[in-house]
C-alpha positions as CSV (number, residue, x, y, z in Angstrom):
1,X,-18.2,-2.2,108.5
2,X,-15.5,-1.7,105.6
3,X,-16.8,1.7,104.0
4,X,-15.6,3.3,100.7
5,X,-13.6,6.3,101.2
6,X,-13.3,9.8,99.4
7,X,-12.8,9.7,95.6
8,X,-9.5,7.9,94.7
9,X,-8.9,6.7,97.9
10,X,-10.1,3.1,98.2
11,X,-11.6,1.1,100.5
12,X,-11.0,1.6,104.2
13,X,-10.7,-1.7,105.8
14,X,-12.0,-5.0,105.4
15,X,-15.6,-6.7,105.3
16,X,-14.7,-8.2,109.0
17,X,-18.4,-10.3,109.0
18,X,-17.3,-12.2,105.8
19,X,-14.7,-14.7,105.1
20,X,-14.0,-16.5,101.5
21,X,-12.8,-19.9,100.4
22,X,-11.9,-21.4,97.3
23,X,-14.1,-24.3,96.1
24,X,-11.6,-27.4,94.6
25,X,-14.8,-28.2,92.2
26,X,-15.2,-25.3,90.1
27,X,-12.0,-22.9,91.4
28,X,-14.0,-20.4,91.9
29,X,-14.2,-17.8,95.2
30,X,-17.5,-18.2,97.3
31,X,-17.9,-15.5,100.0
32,X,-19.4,-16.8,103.1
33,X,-21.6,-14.9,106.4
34,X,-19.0,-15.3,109.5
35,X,-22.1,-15.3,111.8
36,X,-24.6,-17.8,110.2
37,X,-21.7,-19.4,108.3
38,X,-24.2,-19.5,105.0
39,X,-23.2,-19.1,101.5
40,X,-23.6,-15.4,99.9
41,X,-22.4,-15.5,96.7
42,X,-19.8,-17.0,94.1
43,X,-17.2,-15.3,91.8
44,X,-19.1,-15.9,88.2
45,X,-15.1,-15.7,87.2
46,X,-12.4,-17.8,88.4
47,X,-9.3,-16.7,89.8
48,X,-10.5,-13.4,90.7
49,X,-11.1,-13.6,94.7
50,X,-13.8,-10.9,96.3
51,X,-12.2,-7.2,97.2
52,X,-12.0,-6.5,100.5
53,X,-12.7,-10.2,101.9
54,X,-10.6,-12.2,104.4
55,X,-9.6,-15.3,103.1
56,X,-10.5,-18.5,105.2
């Protein structure tokens, strides 16, 4: 599990049980459970993809 780090260091690693795609509806990021393979949550933003997500 990806784990925040001391104070101005950043993130260490990646979310490995989560992948993202980009929808071709809306263009906007939806981050996605590797194991169940259900949708989380969706960038209220588009562009901007989730921090610290591999990209499908």
């Amino acid at each position: 599990m990806a784990k925040n780090g001391p104070k101005g260091k950043g993130r260490s690693g990646t979310v490995k049980s989560r992948t993202q795609v980009l929808s071709g509806r809306n263009k906007r990021w939806t981050k996605i459970d590797a194991k169940t393979g259900r949708f989380m949550d969706q960038m209220a933003k588009r562009g901007r993809a989730f921090k610290g997500v591999k990209m499908k």
